[in-house]
MARMIBA-293145 format. One record per residue (C-alpha): y, z negated, x; residue number from 1; residue in three letters. Coordinates in steps of 0.001 Angstrom, whole numbers, plus 524288, in hexadecimal, padded with zeros to 5 digits. Example, Ala and Ser with C-alpha at 12.3 -4.5 7.8 and 13.67 -1.06 7.14 Angstrom:
<pts>
<<7EE6C 7E188 8300C> 1 ALA>;
<<7FBDC 7E41C 83566> 2 SER>;
</pts>
This chain:
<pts>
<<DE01E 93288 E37DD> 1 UNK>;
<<DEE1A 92E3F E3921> 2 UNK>;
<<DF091 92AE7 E47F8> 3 UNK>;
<<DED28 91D8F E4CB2> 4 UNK>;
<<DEC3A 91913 E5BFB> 5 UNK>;
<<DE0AA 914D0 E5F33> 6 UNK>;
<<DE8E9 907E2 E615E> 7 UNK>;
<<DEC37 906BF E5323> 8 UNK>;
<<DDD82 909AA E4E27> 9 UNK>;
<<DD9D0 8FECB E5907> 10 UNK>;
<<DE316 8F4BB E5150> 11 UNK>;
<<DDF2A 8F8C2 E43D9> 12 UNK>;
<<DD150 8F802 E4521> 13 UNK>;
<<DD1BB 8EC11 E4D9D> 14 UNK>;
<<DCBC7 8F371 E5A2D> 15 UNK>;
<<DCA7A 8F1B5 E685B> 16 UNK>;
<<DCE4B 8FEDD E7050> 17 UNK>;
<<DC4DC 901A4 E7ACA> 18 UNK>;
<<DC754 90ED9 E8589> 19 UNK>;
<<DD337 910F0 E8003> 20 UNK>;
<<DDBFB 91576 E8B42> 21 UNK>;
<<DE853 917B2 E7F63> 22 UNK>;
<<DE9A7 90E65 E74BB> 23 UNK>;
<<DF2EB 91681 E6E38> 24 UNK>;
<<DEB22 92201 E6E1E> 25 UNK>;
<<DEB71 9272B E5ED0> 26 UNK>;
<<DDF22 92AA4 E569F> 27 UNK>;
<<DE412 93994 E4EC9> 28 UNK>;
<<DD95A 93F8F E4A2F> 29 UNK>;
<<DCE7D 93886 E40C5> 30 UNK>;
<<DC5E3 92CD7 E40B0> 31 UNK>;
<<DB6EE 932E9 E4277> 32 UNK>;
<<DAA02 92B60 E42E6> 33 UNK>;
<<DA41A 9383C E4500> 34 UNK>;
<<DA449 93C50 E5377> 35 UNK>;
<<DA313 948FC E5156> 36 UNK>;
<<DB04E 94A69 E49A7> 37 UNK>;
<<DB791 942DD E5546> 38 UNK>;
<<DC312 94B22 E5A99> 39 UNK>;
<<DCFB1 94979 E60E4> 40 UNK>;
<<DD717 93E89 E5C65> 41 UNK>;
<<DCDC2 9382C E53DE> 42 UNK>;
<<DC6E6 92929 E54C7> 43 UNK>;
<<DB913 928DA E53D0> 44 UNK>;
<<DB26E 91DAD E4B91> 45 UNK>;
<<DA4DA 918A6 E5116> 46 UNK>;
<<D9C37 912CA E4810> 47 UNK>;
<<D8F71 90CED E4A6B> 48 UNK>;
<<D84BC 91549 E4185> 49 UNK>;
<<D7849 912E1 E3F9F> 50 UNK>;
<<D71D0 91FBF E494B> 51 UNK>;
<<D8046 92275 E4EE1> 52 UNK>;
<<D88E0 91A07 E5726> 53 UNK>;
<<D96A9 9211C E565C> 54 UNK>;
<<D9BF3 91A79 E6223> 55 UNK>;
<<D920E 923B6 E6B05> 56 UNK>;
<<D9A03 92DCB E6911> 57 UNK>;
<<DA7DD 9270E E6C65> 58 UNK>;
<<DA79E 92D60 E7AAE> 59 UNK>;
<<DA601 93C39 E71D0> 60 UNK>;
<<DB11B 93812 E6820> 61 UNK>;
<<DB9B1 93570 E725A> 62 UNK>;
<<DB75A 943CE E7956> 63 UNK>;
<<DB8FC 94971 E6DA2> 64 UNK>;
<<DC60A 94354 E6B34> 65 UNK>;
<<DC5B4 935D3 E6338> 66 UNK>;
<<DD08B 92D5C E677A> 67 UNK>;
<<DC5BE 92286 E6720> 68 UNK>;
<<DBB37 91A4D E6164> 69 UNK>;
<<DBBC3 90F92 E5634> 70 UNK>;
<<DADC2 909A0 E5974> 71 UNK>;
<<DA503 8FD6D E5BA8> 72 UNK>;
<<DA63B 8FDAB E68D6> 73 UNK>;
<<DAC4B 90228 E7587> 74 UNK>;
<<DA6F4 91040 E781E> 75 UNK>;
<<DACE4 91434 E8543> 76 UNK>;
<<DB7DE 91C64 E7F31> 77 UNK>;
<<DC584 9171C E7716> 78 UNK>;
<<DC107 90FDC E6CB7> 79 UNK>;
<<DC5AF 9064B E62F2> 80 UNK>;
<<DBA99 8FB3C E6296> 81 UNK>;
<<DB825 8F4FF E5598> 82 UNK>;
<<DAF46 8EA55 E5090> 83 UNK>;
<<DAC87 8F3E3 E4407> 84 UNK>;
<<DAE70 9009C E44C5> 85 UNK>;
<<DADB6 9026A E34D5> 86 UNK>;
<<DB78C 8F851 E3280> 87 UNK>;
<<DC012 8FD23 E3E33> 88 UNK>;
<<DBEEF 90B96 E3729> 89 UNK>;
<<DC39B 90488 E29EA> 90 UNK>;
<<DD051 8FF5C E2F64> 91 UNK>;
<<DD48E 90A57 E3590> 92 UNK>;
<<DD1B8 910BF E29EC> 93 UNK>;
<<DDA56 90664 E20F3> 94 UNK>;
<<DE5FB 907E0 E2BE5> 95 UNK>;
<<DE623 91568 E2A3D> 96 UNK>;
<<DE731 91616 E1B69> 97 UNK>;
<<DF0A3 90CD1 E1A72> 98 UNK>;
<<DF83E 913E1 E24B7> 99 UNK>;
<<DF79A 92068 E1CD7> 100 UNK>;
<<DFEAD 91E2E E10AA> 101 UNK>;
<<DF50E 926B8 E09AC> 102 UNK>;
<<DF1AA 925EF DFB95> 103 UNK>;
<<DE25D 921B2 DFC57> 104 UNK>;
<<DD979 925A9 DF1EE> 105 UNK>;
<<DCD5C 91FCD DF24D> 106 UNK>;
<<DC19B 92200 DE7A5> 107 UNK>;
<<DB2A5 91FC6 DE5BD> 108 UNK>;
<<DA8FE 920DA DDB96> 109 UNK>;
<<D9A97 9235B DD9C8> 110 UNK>;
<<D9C64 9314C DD7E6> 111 UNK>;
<<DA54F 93C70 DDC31> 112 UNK>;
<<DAB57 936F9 DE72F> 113 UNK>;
<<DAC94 93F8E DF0C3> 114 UNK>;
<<DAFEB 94C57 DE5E3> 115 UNK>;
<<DB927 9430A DE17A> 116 UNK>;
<<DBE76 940BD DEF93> 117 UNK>;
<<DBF5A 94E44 DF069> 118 UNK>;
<<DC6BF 951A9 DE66E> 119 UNK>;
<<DD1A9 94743 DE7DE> 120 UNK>;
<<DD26E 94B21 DF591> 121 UNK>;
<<DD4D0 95A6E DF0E5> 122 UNK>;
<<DDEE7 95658 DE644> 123 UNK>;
<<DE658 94E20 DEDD2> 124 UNK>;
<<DE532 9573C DF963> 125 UNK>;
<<DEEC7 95FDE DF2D6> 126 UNK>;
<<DF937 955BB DF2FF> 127 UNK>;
<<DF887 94F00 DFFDE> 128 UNK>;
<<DF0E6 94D86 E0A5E> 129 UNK>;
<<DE477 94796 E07B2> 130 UNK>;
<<DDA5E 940FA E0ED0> 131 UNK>;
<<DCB7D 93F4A E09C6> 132 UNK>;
<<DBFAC 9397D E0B57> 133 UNK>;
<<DB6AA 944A8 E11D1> 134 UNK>;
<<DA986 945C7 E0913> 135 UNK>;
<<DA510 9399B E05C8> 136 UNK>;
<<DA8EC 93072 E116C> 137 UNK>;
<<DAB3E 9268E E0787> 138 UNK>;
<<DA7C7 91A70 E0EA8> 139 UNK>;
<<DAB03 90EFE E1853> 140 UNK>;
<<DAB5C 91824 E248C> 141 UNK>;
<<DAF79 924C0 E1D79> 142 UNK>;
<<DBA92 920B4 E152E> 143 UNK>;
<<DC339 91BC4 E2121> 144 UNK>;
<<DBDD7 9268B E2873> 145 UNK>;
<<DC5F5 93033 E1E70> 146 UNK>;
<<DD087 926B0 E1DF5> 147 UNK>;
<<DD2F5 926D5 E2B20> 148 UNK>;
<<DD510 93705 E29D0> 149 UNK>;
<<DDFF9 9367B E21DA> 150 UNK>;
<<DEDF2 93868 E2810> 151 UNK>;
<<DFAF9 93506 E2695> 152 UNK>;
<<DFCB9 942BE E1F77> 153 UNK>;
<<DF0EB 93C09 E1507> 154 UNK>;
<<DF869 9396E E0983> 155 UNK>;
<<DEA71 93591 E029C> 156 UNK>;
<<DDED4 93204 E0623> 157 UNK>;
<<DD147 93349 DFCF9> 158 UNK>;
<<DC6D9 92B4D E007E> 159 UNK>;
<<DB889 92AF7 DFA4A> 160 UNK>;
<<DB27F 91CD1 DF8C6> 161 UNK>;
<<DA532 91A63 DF887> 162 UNK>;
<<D9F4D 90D22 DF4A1> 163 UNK>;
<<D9169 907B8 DF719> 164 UNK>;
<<D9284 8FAA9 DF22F> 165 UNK>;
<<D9D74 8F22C DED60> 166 UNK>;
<<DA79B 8EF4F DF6EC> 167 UNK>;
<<DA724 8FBB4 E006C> 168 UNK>;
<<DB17E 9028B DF7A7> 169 UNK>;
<<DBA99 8F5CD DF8FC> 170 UNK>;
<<DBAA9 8F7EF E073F> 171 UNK>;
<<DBCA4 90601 E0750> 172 UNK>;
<<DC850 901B7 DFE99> 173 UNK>;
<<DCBF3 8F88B E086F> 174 UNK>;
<<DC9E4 90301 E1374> 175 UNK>;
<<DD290 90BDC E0D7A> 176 UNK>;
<<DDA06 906F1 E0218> 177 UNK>;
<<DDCC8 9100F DF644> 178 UNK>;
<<DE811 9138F DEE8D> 179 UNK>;
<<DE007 91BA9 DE469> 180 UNK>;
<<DD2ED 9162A DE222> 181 UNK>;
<<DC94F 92130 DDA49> 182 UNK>;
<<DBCB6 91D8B DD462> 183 UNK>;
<<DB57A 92710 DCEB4> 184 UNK>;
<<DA776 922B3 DC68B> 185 UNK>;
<<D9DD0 9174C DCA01> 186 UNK>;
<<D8F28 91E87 DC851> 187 UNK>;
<<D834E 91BA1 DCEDB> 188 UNK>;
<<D83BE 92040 DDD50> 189 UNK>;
<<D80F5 91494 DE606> 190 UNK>;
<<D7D4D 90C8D DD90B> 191 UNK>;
<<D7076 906EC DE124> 192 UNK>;
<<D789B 90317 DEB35> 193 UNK>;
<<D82AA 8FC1C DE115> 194 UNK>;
<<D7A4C 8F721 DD77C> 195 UNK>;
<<D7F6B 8FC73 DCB25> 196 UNK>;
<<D8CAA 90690 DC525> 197 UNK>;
<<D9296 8F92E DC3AA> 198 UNK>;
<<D940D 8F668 DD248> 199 UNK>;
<<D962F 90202 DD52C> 200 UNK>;
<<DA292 901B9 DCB71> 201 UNK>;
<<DA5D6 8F548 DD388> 202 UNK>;
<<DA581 8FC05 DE152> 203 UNK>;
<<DAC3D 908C6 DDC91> 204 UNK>;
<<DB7E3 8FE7C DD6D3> 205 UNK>;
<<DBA9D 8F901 DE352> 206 UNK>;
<<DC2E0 9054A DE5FA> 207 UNK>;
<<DCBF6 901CC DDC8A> 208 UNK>;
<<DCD6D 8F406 DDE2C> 209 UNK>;
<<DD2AC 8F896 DEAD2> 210 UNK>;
<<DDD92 9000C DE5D0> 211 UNK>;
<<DEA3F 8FAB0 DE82E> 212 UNK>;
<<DF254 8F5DB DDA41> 213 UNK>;
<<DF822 901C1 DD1D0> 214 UNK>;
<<E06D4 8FCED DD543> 215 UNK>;
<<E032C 8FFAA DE3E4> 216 UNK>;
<<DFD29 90D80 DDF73> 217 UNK>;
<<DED52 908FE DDCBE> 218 UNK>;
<<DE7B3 9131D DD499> 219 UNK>;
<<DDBB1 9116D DCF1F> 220 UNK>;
<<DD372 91F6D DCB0A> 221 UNK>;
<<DC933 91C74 DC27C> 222 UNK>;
<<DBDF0 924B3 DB9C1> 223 UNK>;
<<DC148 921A7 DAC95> 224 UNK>;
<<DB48C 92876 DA845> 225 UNK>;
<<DAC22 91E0E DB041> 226 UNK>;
<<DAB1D 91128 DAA86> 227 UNK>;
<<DAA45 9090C DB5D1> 228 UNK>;
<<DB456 9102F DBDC7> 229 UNK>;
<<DBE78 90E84 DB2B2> 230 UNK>;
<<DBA08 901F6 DB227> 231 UNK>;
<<DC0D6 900C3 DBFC2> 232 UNK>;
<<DCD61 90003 DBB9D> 233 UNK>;
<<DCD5C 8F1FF DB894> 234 UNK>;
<<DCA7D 8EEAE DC8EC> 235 UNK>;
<<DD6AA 8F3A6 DCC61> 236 UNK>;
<<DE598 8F2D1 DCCAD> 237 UNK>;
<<DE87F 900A9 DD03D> 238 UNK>;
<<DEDED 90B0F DC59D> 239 UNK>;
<<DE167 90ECB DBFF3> 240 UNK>;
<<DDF6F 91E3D DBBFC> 241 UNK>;
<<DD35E 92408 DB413> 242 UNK>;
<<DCF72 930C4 DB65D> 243 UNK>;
<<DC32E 93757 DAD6F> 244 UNK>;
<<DC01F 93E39 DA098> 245 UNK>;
<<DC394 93392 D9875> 246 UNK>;
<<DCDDC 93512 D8ED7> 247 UNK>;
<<DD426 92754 D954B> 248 UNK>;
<<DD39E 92D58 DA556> 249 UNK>;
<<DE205 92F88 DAA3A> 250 UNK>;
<<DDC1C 93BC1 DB1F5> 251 UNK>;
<<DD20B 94381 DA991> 252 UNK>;
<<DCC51 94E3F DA78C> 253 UNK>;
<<DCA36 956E4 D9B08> 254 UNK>;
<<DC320 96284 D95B7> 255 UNK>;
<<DB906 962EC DA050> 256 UNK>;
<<DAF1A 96DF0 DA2DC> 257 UNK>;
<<DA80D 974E4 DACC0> 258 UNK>;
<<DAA98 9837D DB206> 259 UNK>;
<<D9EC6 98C44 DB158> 260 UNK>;
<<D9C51 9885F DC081> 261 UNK>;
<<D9CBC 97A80 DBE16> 262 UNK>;
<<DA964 97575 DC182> 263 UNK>;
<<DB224 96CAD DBA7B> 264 UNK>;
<<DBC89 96E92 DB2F2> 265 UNK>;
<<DC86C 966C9 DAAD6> 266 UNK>;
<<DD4FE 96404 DA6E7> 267 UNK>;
<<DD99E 958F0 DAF01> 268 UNK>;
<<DE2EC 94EC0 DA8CE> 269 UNK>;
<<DECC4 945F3 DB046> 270 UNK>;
<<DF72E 93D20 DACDA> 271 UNK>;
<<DFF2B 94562 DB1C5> 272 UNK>;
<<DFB26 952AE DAB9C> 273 UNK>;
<<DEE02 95C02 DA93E> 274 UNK>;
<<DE989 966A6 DB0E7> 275 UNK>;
<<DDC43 96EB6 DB17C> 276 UNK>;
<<DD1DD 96E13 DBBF6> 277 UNK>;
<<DC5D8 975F3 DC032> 278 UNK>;
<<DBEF2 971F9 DCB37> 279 UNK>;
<<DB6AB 9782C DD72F> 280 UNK>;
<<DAD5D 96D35 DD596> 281 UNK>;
<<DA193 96E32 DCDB2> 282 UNK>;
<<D9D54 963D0 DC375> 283 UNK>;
<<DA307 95C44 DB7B3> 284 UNK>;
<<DA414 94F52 DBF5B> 285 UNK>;
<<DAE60 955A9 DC917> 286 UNK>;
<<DB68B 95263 DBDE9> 287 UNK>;
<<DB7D5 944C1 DC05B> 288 UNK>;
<<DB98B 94593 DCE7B> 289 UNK>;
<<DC494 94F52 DCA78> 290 UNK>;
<<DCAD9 94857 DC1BF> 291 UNK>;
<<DCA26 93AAC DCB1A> 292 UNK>;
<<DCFD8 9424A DD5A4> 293 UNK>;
<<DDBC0 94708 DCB08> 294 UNK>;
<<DDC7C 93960 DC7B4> 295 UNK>;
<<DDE1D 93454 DD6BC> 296 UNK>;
<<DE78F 941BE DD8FA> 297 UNK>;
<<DF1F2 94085 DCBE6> 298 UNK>;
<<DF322 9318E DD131> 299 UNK>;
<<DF828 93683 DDE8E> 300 UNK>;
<<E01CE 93E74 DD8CB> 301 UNK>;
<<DFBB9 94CCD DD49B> 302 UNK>;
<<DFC63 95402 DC8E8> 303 UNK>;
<<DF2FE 958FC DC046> 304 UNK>;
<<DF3B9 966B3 DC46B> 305 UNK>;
<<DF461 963ED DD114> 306 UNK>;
<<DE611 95A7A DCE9D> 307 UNK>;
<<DE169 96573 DC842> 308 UNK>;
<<DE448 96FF6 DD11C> 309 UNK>;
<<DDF2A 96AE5 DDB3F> 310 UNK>;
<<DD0EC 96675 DD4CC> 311 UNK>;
<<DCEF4 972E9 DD01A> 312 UNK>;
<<DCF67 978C5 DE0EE> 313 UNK>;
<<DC99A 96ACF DE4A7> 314 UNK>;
<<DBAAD 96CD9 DEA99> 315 UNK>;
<<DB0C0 96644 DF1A7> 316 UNK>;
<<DB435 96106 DFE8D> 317 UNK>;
<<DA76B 958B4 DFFE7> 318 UNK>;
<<D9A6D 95E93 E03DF> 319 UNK>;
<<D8CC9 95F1D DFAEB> 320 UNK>;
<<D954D 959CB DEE71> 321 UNK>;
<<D93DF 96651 DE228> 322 UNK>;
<<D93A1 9708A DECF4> 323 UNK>;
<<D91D6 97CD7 DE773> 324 UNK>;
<<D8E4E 9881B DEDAA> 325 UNK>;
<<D8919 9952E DE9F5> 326 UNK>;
<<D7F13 99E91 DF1C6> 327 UNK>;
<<D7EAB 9ABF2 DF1EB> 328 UNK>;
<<D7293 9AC3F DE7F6> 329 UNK>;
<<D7BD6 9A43A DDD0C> 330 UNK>;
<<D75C7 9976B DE027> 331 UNK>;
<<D7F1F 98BFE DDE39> 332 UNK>;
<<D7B74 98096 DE56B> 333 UNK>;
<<D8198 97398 DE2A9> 334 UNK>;
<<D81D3 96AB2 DEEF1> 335 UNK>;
<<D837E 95DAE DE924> 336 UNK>;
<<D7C6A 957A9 DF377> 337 UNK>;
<<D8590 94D6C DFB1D> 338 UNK>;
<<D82C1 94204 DF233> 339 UNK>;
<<D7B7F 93E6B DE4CA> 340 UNK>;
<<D7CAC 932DD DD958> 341 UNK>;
<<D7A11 9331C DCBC3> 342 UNK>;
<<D884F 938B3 DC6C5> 343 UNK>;
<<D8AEE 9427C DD149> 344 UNK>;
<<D7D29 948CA DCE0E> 345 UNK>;
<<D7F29 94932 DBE51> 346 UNK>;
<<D8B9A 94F0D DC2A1> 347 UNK>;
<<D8653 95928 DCA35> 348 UNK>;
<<D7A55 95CCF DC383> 349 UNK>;
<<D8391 95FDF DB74B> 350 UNK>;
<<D8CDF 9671C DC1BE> 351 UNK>;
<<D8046 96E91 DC420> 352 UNK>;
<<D7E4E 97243 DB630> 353 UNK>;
<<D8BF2 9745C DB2D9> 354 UNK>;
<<D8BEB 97E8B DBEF9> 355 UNK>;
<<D7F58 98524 DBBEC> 356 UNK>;
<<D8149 98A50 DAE9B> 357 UNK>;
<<D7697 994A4 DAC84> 358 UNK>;
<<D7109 99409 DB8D2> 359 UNK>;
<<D66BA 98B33 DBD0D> 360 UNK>;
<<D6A15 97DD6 DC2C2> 361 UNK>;
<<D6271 975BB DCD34> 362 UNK>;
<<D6431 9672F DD0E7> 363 UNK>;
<<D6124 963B7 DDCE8> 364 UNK>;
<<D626A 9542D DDC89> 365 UNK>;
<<D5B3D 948E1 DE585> 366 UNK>;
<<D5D9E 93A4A DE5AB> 367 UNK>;
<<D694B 93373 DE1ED> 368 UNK>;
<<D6A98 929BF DEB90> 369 UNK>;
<<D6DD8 91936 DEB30> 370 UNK>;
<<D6D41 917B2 DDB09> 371 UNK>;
<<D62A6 90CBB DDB8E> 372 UNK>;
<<D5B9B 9095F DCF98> 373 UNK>;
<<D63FF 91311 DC7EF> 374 UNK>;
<<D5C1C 91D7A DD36B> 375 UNK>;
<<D50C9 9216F DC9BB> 376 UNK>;
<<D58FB 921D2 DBD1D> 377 UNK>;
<<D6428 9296E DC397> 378 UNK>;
<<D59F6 93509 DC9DB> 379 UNK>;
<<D539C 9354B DBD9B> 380 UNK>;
<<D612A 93693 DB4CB> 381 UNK>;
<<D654F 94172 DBE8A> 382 UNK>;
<<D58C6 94984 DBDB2> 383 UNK>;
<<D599C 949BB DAD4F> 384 UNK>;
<<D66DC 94CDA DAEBB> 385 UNK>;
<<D62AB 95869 DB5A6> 386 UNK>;
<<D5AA6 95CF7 DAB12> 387 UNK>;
<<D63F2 95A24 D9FB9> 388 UNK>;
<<D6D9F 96314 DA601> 389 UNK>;
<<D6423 96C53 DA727> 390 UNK>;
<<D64FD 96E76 DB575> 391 UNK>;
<<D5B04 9783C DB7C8> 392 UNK>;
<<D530C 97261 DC19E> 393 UNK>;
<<D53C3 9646C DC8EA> 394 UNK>;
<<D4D70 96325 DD6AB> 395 UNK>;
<<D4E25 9548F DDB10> 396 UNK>;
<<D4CD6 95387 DE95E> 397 UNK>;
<<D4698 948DD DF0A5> 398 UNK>;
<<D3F2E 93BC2 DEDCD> 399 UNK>;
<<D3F66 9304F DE324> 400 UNK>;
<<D4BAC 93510 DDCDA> 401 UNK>;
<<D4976 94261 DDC80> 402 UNK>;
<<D3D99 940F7 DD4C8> 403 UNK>;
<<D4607 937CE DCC5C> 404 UNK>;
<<D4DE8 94260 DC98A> 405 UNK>;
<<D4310 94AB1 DC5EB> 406 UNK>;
<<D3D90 940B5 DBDC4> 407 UNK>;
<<D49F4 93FEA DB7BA> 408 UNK>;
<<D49E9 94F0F DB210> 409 UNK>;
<<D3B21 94F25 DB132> 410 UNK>;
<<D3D87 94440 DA472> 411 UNK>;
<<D47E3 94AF5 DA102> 412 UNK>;
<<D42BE 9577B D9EF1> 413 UNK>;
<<D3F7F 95E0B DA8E3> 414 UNK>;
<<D32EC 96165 DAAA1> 415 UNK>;
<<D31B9 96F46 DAFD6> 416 UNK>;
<<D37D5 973A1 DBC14> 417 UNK>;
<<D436E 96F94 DB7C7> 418 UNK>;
<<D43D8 96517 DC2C6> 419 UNK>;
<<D3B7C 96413 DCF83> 420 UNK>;
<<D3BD4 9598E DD8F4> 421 UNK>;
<<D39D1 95CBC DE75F> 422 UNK>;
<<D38A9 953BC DF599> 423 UNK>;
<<D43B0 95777 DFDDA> 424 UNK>;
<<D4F97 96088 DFF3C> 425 UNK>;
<<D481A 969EB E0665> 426 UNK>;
<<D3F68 96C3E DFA8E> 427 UNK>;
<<D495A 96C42 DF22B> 428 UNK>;
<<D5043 9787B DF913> 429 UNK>;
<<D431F 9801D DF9B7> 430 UNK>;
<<D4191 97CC9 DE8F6> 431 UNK>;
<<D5099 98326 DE920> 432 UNK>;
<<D4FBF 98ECB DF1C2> 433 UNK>;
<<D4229 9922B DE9E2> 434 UNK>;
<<D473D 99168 DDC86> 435 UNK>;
<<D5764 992B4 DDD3F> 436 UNK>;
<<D5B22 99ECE DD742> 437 UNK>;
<<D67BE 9A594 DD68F> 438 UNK>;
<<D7274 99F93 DCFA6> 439 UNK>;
<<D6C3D 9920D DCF02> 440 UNK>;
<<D7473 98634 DCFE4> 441 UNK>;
<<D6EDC 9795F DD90D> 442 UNK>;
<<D7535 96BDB DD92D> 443 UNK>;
<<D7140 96493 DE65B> 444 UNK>;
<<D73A2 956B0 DE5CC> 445 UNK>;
<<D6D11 9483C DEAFD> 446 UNK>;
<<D714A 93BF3 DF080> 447 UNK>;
<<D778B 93F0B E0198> 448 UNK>;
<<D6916 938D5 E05DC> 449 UNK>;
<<D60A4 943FB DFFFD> 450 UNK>;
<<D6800 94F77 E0687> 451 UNK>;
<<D67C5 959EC DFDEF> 452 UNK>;
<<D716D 9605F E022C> 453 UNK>;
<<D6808 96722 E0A00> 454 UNK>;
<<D633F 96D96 DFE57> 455 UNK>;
<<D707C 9734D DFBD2> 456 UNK>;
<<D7274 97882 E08C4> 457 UNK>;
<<D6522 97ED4 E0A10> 458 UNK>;
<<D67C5 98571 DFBF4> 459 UNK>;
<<D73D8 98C20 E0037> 460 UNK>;
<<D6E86 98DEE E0E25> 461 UNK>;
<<D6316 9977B E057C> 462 UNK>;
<<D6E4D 99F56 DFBB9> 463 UNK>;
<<D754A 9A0E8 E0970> 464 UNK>;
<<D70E3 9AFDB E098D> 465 UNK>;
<<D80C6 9B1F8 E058B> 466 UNK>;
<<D8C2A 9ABA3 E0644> 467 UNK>;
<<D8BBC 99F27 DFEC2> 468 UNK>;
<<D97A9 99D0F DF753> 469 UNK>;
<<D9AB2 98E94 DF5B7> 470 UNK>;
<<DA401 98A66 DE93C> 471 UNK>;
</pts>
C-alpha cells in the first residue's frame, strides 16, 4: 500500500486510536485480514466471522510486525477502533485510489471473469505496472483488499466485480470508481438468486452507469455479440466500444480455429491495425476473453502487435480454471474444477472435444450450483450436450443434479456405458483409475461446493510414477 500514518487512516475512516504510543507511526506494507500473512509494516483488519473472531489474534499480528489493528473494539495493542470495520475497510480503500492517479479498470460478467482478469492484467503488464485482483476476490471485502496493494508505481489497476443481486456492483463502483468499465456476457450463473437474464442484465449495467462521461475519459467495453450487454450502451455516457465476432465490433476477431491441442487461434482486428494471435489457453471461448482484454488494452494506448504478442505468451495465473496437465502414461487431465454454470461448462466440454481428437474423452461434471428453476433444465441440456459432441463417456458426480445430467444423455442417446452416474468424488476417482487408459483426455468440472477438484488431484497423484509435465 502507499504509506499512510496510522494518524491519517484514523481520520479517513473516522476511528478512535487506542495503545498507540506514536500517532504518526506509518502503515508500509499491505492491508491483511489474514493473520497469517501479517508482517512488518502491515495493518491487520479484524472482522467478526461467523467460527473466527479476527481480533483474537491482534496481540500475534502485532509480534509479527503489523503497525496495528482496524477492529470493533479495543484489543490491548495499537488499534484504530471503528463502529464498522467493512465500511471503515471501504474508505480507506476509496482514499487510496483516489490518491493514486491510476487508470482503474473494472469489469464483470456471468462468465469468464477471472480468465478475463487475467489476461488484461498480462497485456497491460507489459506496458506499466499493473495491479490485479488475485483469483477471484471479486467482492465487498476482496476488491478493496487488492486496491489497497497497489502503489504509487501502479499506473493501473484491474479489478474483478462480482454481483449477487442488484445494487452490490453500484457500491463496488462507488468503492472504487472506474475509468474503464468491461462487461463481458449476462448467462445464467446466480440466475436463482436474480430471478431471471433480465436482472441479471440490470445488475451487470450498474458498472457502467458508474463510469464517468466520455469527455472526462468514461469508456464503456461492451460484447457486441451479447444482446443484452450491447444493449448497455444506452445506460451510459461514457465512449462506448464493442468488442466480438460481429462484423459491427470495433475489436474483432476473424478466421478463427483451433490448433490440434485445442487452443485458439485468430487474426485480431483493431482500429488501429491487425495482427495474429495463438494462445496457451485451451478452448474456443478464450476468444472472447481475448479479444475483451484487446479491446480494454488498444483503449489504453497499445498496439495491435503489441495486444497480440503478448496474448499469444499470456497463461493461466488462476488455479483449477482449463488446467492442463499431462502424466507420464499420456493422460491429459483437465482441472476445470474452481467453479461451474451453464456457459463455462458448454465451453469446456467442447474444449474437451476439440483437445481430444482421436483419443477418448471423459467428462467429469457435478452440479451447477444457484440456477433455480432453470436447475433441472440446465443439468439436463449439459448432459445431451455431452453426447452430441460425442464425448466418450460422461460420469456425473453427486446427488439430484448429477442424475439430471445423466438423465439428460440417457434421452439423448445414450444408453450404453456411454454415461454412468456415481455418489461421491471418491467413487468417481476409483471409476477413473479402473478404466483410464493411456492417452485419454478428462475434463473435471462442478460448481466450488461439490469439490471436485479432489478428483483431479488424486488422478495426477496415480500417473505420478514420472515426472508430470504440466502445459
Amino acid at each position: 500500500m502507499i504509506t499512510l500514518s496510522l494518524a491519517e487512516i484514523a481520520e479517513v475512516v473516522g476511528g478512535r486510536m487506542h495503545d498507540i504510543p506514536d500517532t504518526s507511526a506509518q502503515v508500509t506494507g499491505p492491508v491483511v485480514r489474514d493473520s497469517r500473512e501479517a508482517g512488518p509494516g502491515c495493518l491487520f483488519v479484524a472482522f467478526v466471522g461467523e467460527r473466527v473472531d479476527g481480533h483474537d489474534f491482534a496481540p500475534t499480528v502485532v509480534g509479527a510486525g503489523a503497525v496495528a489493528v482496524l477492529g470493533s473494539r479495543p484489543v490491548g495493542v495499537p488499534a484504530i477502533v471503528v463502529d464498522d470495520v467493512q465500511a471503515a475497510l471501504a474508505a480507506l480503500a476509496r482514499h487510496v485510489v483516489r490518491r493514486l492517479g491510476a487508470t482503474l479498470v473494472a469489469l464483470t460478467g456471468s462468465a469468464g471473469k477471472t480468465s478475463t482478469k487475467d489476461l488484461i492484467a498480462q497485456v497491460l503488464g507489459r506496458k506499466a505496472p499493473t495491479v490485479f485482483t488475485p483469483g477471484s476476490l471479486n467482492n465487498e471485502i476482496g476488491l478493496p483488499l487488492t486496491a489497497l496493494t497497489a502503489t504509487e508505481e501502479t499506473r493501473f489497476l484491474v479489478l474483478e466485480m462480482g454481483a449477487r443481486g442488484i445494487g452490490h456492483i453500484r457500491y463496488l463502483a462507488e468503492l472504487t470508481p472506474p475509468k474503464v468499465g468491461l462487461v463481458l456476457n449476462v448467462g445464467s450463473a446466480h440466475i436463482g438468486e436474480f430471478g431471471g437474464r433480465e436482472q441479471i442484465a440490470q445488475a451487470k449495467g450498474e458498472l457502467v452507469e458508474a463510469l464517468p462521461p466520455a469527455e472526462e475519459g468514461g469508456t464503456a467495453i461492451l460484447n457486441a455479440d451479447d444482446p443484452l450487454v450491447r444493449a448497455m450502451a444506452s445506460r451510459t455516457k461514457a465512449k462506448v466500444i464493442l468488442f466480438g465476432e460481429s462484423g459491427e465490433a470495433d475489436v474483432r476477431a476473424e478466421n478463427v480455429r483451433l490448433t490440434d491441442t485445442g487452443q485458439p487461434s485468430f487474426s485480431l482486428h483493431t482500429p488501429s491495425g491487425a495482427s495474429d494471435v495463438t494462445m496457451r489457453l485451451y478452448g474456443e471461448h478464450h476468444v472472447s476473453n481475448a479479444l475483451a482484454a484487446a479491446a480494454v488494452a488498444h483503449e489504453l494506448g497499445m498496439s495491435a502487435d503489441e495486444i497480440a504478442t503478448a496474448l499469444s505468451e499470456a497463461g493461466s495465473l488462476s488455479r483449477w480454471r482449463m488446467e492442463v496437465t499431462e502424466r507420464p502414461d499420456g493422460v491429459t487431465v483437465v482441472n476445470d474444477a474452481y467453479n461451474a454454470n451453464p456457459e463455462s461448462v458448454r465451453a469446456a466440454l467442447r474444449a474437451l472435444v476439440a483437445m481430444g481428437k482421436g483419443r477418448r474423452t471423459w467428462a467429469v461434471l457435478g452440479k451447477m450450483a444457484e440456477l433455480g428453476d432453470e436447475a433441472l433444465a440446465e443439468h439436463d441440456a449439459v448432459g445431451r450436450l455431452a453426447v452430441r459432441l460425442n464425448v466418450s463417456k460422461l460420469v456425473a458426480v453427486g446427488g439430484r443434479e448429477a442424475r439430471w445430467l445423466q438423465l439428460g444423455a440417457y434421452n439423448e442417446g445414450s444408453w450404453g456405458e456411454e454415461s454412468v452416474h456415481v455418489s461421491d468424488a471418491q467413487a468417481a476417482v476409483d471409476l477413473l483409475r479402473s478404466e483410464l487408459r493411456p492417452g485419454d483426455v478428462v475434463l473435471v468440472k462442478a460448481s466450488r461446493s461439490v469439490g471436485l477438484e479432489s478428483v483431479a488431484s488424486a488422478l495426477l497423484e496415480t500417473g505420478a510414477e514420472g515426472e508430470v509435465a504440466a502445459r
